[in-house]
C-alpha positions in Angstrom: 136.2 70.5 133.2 132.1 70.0 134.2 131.5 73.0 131.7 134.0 71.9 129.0 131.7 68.1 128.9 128.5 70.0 128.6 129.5 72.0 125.8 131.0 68.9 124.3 127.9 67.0 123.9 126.9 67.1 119.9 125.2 63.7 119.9 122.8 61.5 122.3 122.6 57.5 122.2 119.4 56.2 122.8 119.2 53.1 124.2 115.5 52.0 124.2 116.5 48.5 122.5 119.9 48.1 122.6 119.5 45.4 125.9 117.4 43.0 123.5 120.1 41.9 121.5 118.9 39.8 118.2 115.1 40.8 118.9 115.9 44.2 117.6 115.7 42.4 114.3 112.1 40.6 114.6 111.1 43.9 116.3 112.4 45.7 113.4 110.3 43.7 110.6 107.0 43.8 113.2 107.0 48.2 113.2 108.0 48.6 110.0 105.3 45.8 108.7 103.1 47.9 111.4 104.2 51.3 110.1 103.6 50.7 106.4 100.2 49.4 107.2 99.6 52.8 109.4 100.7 54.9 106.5 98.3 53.0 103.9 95.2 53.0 106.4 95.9 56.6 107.0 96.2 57.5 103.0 93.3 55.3 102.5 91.1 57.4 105.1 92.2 60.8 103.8 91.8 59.6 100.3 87.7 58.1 101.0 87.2 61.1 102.6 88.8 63.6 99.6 86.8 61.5 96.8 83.4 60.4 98.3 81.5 63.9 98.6 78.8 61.9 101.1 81.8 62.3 103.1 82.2 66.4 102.9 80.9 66.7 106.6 82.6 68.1 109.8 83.2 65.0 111.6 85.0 63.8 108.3 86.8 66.8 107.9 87.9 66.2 111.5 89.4 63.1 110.7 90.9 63.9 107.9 93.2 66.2 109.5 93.5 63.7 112.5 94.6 61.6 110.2 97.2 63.7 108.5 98.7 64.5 111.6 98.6 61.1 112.9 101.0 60.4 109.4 102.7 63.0 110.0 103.3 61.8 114.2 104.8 58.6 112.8 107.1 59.9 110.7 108.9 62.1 113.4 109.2 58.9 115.6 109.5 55.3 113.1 111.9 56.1 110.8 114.8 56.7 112.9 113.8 54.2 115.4 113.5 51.5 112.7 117.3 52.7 111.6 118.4 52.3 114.9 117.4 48.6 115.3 119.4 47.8 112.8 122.3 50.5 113.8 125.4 48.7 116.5 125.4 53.0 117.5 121.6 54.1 118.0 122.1 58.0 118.1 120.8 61.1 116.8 122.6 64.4 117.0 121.8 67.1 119.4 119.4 69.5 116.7 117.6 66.2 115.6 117.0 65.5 119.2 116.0 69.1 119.4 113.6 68.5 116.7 112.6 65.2 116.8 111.0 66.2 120.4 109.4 69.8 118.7 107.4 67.9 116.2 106.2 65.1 118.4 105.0 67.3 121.0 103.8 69.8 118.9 101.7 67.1 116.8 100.7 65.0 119.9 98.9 68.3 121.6 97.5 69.5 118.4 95.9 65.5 118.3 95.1 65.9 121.8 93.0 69.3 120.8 91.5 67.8 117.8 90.2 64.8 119.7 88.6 67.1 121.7 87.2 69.3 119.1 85.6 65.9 117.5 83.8 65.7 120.8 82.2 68.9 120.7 81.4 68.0 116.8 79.1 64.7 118.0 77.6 66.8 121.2 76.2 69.8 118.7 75.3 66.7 116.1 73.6 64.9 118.4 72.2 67.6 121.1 71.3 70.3 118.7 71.1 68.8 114.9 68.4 71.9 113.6 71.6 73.9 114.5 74.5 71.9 113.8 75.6 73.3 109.9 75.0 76.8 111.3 77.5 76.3 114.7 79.8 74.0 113.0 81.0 75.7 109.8 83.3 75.2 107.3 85.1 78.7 108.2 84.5 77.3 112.1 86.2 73.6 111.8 89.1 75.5 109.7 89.1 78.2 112.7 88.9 75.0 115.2 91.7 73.0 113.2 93.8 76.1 113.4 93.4 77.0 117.0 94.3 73.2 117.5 98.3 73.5 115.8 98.6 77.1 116.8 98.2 75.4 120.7 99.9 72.3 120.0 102.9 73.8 119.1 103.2 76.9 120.7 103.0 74.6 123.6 106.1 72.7 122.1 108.1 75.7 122.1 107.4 76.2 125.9 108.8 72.6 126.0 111.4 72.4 124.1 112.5 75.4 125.9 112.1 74.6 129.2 114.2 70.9 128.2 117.0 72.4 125.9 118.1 75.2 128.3 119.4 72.8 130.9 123.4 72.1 130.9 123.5 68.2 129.8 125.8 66.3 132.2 129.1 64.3 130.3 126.5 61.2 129.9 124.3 61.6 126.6 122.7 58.1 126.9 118.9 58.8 126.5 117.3 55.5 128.5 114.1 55.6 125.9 114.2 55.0 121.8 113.5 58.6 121.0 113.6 62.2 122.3 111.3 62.1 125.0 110.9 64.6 127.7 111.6 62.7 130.9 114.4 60.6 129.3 116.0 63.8 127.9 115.6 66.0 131.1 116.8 63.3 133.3 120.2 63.9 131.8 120.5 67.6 133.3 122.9 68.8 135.4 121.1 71.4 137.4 118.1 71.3 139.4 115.2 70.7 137.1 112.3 70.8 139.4 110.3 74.2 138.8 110.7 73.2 134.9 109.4 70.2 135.4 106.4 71.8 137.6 105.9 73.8 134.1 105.6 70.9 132.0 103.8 68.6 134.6 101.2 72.0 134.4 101.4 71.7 130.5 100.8 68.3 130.4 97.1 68.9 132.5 96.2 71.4 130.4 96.5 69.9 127.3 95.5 65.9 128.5 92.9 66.9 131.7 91.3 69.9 130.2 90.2 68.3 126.9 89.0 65.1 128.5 87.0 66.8 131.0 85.4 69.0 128.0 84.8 65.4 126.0 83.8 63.9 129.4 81.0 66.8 129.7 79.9 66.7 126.2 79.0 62.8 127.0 77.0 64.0 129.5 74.8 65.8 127.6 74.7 63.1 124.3 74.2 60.5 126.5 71.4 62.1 128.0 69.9 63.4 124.5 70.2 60.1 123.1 68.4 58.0 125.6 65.1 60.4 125.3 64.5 59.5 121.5 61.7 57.4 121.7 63.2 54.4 118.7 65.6 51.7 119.9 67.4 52.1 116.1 67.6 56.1 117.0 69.5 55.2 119.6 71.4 52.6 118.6 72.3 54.9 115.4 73.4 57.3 117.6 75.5 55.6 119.8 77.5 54.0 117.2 78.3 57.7 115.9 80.3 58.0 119.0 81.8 54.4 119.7 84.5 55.2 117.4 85.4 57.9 118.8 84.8 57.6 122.5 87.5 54.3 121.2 90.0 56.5 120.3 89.6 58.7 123.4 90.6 56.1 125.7 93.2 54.5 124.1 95.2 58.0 123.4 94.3 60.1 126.1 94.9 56.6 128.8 98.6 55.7 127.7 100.0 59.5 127.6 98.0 60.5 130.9 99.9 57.5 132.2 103.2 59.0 130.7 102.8 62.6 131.2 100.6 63.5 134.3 103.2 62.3 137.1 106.5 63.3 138.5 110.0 62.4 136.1 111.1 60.9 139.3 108.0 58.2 138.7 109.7 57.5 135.8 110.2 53.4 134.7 112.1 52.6 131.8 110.3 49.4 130.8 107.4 49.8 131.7 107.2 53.3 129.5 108.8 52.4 126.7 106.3 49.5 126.6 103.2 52.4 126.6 105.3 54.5 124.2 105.3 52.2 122.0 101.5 52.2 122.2 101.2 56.2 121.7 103.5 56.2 119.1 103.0 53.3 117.1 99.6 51.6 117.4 97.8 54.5 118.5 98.4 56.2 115.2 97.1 52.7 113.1 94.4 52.0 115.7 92.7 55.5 114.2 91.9 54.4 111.0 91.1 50.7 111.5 88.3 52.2 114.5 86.9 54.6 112.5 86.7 52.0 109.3 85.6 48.6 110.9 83.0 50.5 113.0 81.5 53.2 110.3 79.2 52.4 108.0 79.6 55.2 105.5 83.4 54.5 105.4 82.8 50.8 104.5 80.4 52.1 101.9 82.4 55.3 101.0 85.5 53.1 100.4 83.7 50.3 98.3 82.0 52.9 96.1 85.8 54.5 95.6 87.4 50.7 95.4 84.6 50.2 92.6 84.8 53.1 90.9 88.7 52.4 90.6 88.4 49.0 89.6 85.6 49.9 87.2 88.3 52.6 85.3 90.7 49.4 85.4 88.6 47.1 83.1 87.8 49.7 81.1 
């Protein structure tokens, strides 16, 4: 009987919001109005960056495909959480679940990387500039990009591996409002601690590693930056890398929290409440950083905004 309701299991609920009763609706209207301005600050990034040639650098190259994958993040997770606050029976069926949590781990590591690889961009910028078009290529940033989502989601496979071979229980009621990894492989049957060792190890090597490389970097611009002699150097320099030191925190703090402890740690609430950071705000918080706080996007995107307007009136 045990092995006849594992085998039955086509479908999961999930049950993230389903306990908040009519708030699903205003929560509804708040990420989709959230989500549609995510999708248009993404576009609008990726667009600046494809028409203003002032902006055919590395670092904006970088972003570009940050924010691509960013878009491309949301749309694994929003959709169908938007459809199921306003479903009575929240589910997705057991290969959506499968491939829900393929794409969002493979794109959430490949982020992870490419954070990282911004990093190194503003440490050869900053602490060797003579050099910087030599090391940082556009054959190398293509090589980087691509070493990135070649990681990312041959890291996913591992994952999605490690959760999808264990024998699911008779419940299917995922506790979270998408296919997560501690939510999914709670459900299991057997005993899931060496897997979860394997992922716990993942998790460091794709969240630690990278911050300790960006940490390093920091180091070493900090330390380049405070020996030029002018205060508007400096100051120059150090708004470079507000935006993305930003960014660093804010992704790398809530899935740290998430990722880098035991499943048995794991809080329902209190995690969907970060989740709902990572997968949601982080991906608008992005574009608005990197817009509100750089000059040559503010300039990039009234020169496009004008040019646009000025083919309008014409």
């Amino acid at each position: 009987m045990k092995r006849q309701n594992q085998s039955m299991i086509t479908e999961f609920i999930l049950i993230g919001f389903s306990n908040l009763g009519d708030l699903q609706i205003l929560l509804f209207f708040i990420f989709l109005l959230v989500y549609l301005t995510t999708l248009s600050a993404n576009a609008t990034i990726m667009t600046v960056i494809r028409l203003d040639r002032a902006l055919h650098t590395p670092m904006y190259f970088f972003l570009f495909v940050l924010s691509c994958s960013e878009t491309c993040y949301t749309l694994v997770i929003v959709p169908k959480m938007l459809t199921n606050l306003l479903s009575t029976a929240p589910t997705i069926s057991l290969s959506g679940c499968v491939a829900q949590l393929y794409f969002f781990v493979g794109l959430a590591c490949t982020n992870c990387f490419l954070i990282a690889v911004m990093g190194y961009d503003r440490y050869v910028a900053i602490c060797n500039p003579l050099n910087y078009t030599l090391i940082v290529s556009r054959a190398t940033c293509t090589q980087l990009v691509l070493a990135s989502s070649f990681c990312g989601f041959l890291i996913s496979v591992v994952v999605n591996v490690l959760v999808f071979s264990i024998p699911f229980c008779a419940s299917n009621r995922i506790n979270h409002f998408f296919c997560d990894i501690s939510p999914v492989i709670k459900l299991g049957c057997t005993d899931t601690n060496l897997k979860e060792m394997v992922i716990f190890f993942l998790s460091i090597l794709v969240l630690l590693v990278p911050l300790v490389l960006i940490f390093i970097s920091y180091v070493f611009i900090v330390s380049t930056i405070l020996k030029i002699s002018s205060v508007e150097g400096q100051r120059k320099a150090f708004a470079t890398c507000a935006s993305h030191l930003t960014v660093v925190i804010v992704h790398y703090g809530c899935a740290s929290f998430i990722y880098l402890r035991p499943t048995s740690l794991y809080s329902s609430d209190k995690d969907r409440l970060v989740a709902v950071t990572y997968t949601v705000i982080t991906p608008l918080l992005n574009p608005l950083v990197y817009t509100l706080r750089n000059k040559e996007v503010k300039t990039a995107l009234k020169k496009v905004l004008g040019r646009y307007l000025l083919s309008k009136t014409v």
